[in-house]
N, C-alpha and C positions, 0 to 999 in steps of 0.2 A: 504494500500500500504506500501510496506515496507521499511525504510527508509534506505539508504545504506551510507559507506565510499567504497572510490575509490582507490584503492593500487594498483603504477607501479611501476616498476623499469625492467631495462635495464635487457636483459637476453642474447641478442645476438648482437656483434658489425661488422659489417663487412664492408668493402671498402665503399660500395655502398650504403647499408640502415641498419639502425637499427632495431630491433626488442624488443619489448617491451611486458612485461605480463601487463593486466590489471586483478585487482581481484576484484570483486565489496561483500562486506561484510556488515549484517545487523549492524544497529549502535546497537540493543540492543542484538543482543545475539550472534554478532561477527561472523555470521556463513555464508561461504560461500553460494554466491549463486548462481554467474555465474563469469565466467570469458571467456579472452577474450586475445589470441595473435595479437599484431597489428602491420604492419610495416610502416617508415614513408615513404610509395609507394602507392599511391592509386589505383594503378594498378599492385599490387601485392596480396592487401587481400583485407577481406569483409571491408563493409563503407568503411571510408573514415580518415583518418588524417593528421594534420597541426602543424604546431608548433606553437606555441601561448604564447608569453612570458616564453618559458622555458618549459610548460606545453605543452599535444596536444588536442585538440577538436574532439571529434570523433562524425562522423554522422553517420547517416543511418543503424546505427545497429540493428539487431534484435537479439530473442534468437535464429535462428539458427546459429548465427556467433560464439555462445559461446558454450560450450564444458566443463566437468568435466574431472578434470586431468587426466590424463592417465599413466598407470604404470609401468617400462621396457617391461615388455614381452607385453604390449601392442603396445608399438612403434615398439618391432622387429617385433612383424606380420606384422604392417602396412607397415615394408620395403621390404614385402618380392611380387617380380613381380611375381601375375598370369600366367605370359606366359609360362616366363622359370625357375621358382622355387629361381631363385637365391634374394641375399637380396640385398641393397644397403648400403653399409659400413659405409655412412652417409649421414649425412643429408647437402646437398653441396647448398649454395645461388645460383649458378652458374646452378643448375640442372644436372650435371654431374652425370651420373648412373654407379659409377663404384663399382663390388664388388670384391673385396679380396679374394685370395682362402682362405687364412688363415681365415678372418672373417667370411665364408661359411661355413667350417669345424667348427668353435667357435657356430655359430650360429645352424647348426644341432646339436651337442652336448646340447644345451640349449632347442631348439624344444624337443630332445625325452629325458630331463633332466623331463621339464613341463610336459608333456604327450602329447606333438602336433606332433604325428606321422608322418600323413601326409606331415605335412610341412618340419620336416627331411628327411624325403624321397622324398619331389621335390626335397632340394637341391643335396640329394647324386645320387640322377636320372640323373638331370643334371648334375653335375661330372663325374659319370657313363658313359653319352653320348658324353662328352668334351673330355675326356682320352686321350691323345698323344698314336698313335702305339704301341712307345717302353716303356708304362705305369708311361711316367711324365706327370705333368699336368703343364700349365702357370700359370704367380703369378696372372691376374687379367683379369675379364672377366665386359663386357659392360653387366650390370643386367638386362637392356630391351630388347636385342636382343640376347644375349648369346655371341657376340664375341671376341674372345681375345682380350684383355686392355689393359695388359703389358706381354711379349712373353717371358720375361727370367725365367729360372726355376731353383729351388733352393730347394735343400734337406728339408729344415725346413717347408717351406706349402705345401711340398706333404707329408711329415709325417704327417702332421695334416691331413688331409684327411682320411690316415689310424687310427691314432689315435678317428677323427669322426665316421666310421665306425666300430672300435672296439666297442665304447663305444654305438653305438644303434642297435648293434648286441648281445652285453652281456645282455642290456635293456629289449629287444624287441624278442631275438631267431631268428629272421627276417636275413636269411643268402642272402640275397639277393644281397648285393652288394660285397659279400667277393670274389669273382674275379678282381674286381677293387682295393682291397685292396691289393690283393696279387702278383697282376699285376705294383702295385706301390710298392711294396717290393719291387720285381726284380730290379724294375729301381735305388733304392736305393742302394741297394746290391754293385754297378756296383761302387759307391764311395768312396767304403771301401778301405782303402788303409794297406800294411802288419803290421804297428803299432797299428791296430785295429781302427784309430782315421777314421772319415770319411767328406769328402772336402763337403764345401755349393753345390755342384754338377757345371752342365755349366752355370748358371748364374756368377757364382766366383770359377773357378774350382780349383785357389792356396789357397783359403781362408778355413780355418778349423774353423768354429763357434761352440763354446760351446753350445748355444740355439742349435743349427741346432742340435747337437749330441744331446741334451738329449731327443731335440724332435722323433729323430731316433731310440732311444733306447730303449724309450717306445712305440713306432710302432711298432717294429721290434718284440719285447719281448714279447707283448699280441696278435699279430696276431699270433704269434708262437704258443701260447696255443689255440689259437681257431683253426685254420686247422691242427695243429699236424706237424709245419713243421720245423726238428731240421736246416736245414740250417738259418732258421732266426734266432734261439736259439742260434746256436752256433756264427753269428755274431752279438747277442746282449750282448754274452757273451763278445766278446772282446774287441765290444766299450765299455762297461762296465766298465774292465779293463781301459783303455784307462781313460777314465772319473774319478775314480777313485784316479790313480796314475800321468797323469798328470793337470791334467785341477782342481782339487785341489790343489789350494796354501797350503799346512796346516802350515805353517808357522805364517802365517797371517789369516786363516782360513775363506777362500774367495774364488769360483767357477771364476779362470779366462775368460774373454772375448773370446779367443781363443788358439789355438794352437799357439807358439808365440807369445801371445798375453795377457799382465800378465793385463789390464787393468780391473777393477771393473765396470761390468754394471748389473743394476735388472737385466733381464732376466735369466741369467744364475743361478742365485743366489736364485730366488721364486721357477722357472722350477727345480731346482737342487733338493730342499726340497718336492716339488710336486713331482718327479718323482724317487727320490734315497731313499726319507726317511730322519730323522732325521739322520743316523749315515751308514759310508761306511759299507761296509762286513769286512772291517779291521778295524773297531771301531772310525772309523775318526768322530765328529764333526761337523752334518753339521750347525746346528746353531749355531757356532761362526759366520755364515756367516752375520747372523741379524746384529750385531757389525759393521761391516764392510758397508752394506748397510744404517744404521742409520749416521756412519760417515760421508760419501760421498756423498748419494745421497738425504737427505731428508732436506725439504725445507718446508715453507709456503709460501704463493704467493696469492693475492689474497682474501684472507681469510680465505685460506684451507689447509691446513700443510697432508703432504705426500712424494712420493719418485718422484725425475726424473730417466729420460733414465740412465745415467750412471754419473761415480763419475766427469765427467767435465762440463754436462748440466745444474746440477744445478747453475751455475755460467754462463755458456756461451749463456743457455736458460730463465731459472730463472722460471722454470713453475714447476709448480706439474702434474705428469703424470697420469690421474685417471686409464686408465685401468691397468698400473701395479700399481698400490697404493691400486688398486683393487684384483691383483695378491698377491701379498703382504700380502693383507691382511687375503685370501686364506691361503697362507703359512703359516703363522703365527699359526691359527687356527689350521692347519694340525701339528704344532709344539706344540702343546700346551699352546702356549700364549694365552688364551685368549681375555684378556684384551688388549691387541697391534691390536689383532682382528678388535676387537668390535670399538675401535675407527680410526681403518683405514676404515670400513667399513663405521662408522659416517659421512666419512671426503667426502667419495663419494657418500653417499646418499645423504647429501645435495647439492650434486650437481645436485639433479633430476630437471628436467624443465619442464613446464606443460604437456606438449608433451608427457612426458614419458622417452624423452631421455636425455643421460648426455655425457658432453663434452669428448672429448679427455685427453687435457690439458687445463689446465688454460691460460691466455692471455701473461703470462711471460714478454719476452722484444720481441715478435713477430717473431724469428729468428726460423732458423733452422724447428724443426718438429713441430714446437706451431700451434697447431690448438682447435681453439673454437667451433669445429660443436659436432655436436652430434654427438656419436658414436659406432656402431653395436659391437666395442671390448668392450669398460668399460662395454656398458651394460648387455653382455653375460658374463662376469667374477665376472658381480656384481651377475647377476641371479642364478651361479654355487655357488659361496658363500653364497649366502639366499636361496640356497636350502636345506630342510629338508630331509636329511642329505645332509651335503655339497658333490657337485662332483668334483673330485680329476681327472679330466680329463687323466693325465697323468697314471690311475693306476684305469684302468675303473672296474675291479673284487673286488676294495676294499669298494664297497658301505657297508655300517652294515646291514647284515639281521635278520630280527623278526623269528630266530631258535627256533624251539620247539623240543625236544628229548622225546622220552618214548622208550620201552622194547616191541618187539613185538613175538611172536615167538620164544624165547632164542635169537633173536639177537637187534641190537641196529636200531634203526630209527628214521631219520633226517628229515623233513619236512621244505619247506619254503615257503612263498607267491608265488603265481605263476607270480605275480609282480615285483618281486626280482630281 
């Protein structure tokens, strides 16, 4: 029989109950051998627990209560509903099934990233079926029934949709959903205003977001090459423009918040590198942006050093934000750091939980967007960053392909995987 040590600590804290990893490890050769999530509810998980001097007592366990750790893309399948394709955004104490169109559109991009076709294609099926008439979609849908969660719509997760359907159409050749793609162009279209810049749509129709745009810009620009359509080309050309000349500070060499809106937040700033490149078409700089994001936004908390939301949460929240810390560290890479990479990437792998999933945020001072669940974004940004070659969501034709050339007939011939 083999003699074990018993290793817990605290993985998950919420109002109501605790939850706790147990790992049970052999005393001679240290090697896992079962483990074990428990919460202090008896009528929430398998056996039983109590608190017991500090410590807890667990009964009634057997080895099916224990489980070998599990690995991101194992947790997103597990969120993903049977019925109606779509995933649940997180892991909620509450049971709350809600998924995020944004986190739909992340999570099929990561489905046909891994090769889990299928399951991209529930969730773009389900979008597909969901579509609004005039080809917007809602920000958030109930995962086990399919109906609308949150009814307002916003430029920035209908571009992601397109943006998800770019990128498992260039993957895949699978044109299936490019009616819905281009059917949420249109709707997009319609917010473009004559300075080229284009409004969060009628969820916030005075508000001009920097995200929102660059999200829009690369929708609008690679749908364009796949249906051959210059009205998206010529208006990605002029948010382009727009983006470019003002939503650059270069001064300070920082992708503003918005239009009016001189404040410094990640998003704009990882998304900017992701989707423009290192350097404007007029030789602008975009990684002086790094500078500017290290200044303001970056923090340890917890134990885990990375970026928050924007240059006042680090102070007003106090958290480290994993999924952009996870974007970030995307960017980075895509910048050629890779050393800033590699340990942004560190910072949120060890954030993995047995489960497979990793938090939002760290615990911070509990305010504002601090959440501890696990969460369908880190772990789809982590999954696009560990992948062999990393995916650049925002610039889905830039995957590196295994090109082989020879001389065929007096002319030249180009071959590539038909996986490519």
């Amino acid at each position: 029989m083999d003699r074990v040590n018993v290793y817990t600590g605290l993985i998950d804290d919420q109002d109501h109950f605790n939850l706790y990893e147990f790992v049970f490890r052999n005393v001679d050769s240290n090697r896992v051998l079962e483990a074990v999530t428990i919460g202090n509810d008896p009528n929430r998980w398998p056996g039983s627990a109590e608190r017991w001097g500090g410590l807890f007592a667990m009964n009634g366990l057997t080895t099916t209560n224990c489980s070998p750790r599990s690995t991101p893309l194992e947790w997103l399948l597990r969120k993903q509903n049977a019925a109606t394709g779509l995933i649940d955004s997180q892991d909620d104490p509450n049971g709350w099934n809600v998924g995020y169109t944004y986190d739909e559109a992340l999570a099929a991009i990561a489905f046909t990233a891994y090769g889990s076709n299928l399951q991209a294609q529930a969730i773009l099926s389900f979008l597909e079926s969901a579509q609004d008439a005039d080809g917007g979609f809602v920000s958030a849908f109930d995962s086990a029934n399919g109906n609308p969660a949150w009814s307002a719509r916003y430029v920035g997760n209908n571009a992601w949709v397109i943006l998800a359907i770019n990128y498992y159409t260039g993957r895949t050749g699978d044109r299936q959903f490019l009616g819905t793609a281009t059917n949420c162009a249109n709707w997009i279209l319609q917010y473009q205003v004559a300075d080229g810049s284009v409004s969060m749509g009628p969820g916030n129709p005075t508000a001009y977001s920097t995200e929102n745009m660059l999200d829009a810009w690369s929708a609008l620009y690679h749908v364009s090459k796949i249906v051959t359509n210059m009205a998206y080309r010529q208006a990605a050309d002029r948010l382009l423009s727009w983006l470019e000349t003002d939503a650059w500070i270069d001064g300070e060499g920082y992708f503003a918040q918005g239009k009016n809106d001189p404040a410094a937040a990640l998003d704009p700033n990882t998304f900017g590198i992701m989707a423009l490149g290192v350097a404007g078409t007029n030789g602008d700089d975009y990684t002086r942006c790094f500078a500017k994001m290290v200044n303001t936004m970056y923090l340890t908390n917890d134990g885990f050093t990375g970026f928050s939301f924007d240059e006042s949460s680090d102070t007003t929240m106090g958290c480290v934000w994993f999924e952009g810390t996870a974007q970030a560290a995307l960017a980075y890479g895509l910048a050629g750091d890779a050393g800033m990479s590699a340990f942004l990437d560190t910072q949120v792998s060890n954030s993995l939980r047995w489960t497979g999933g990793m938090p939002y945020t760290t615990p911070g001072n509990g305010t504002g967007d601090v959440n501890t669940n696990s969460a369908a974004s880190t772990v789809c940004w982590y999954l696009l960053r560990n992948h062999d070659p990393v995916v650049n969501p925002f610039r889905p034709f830039d995957r590196p392909l295994a090109l082989t050339a020879g001389i065929t007939g007096g002319q030249y011939r180009v071959t590539w995987p038909a996986n490519a």
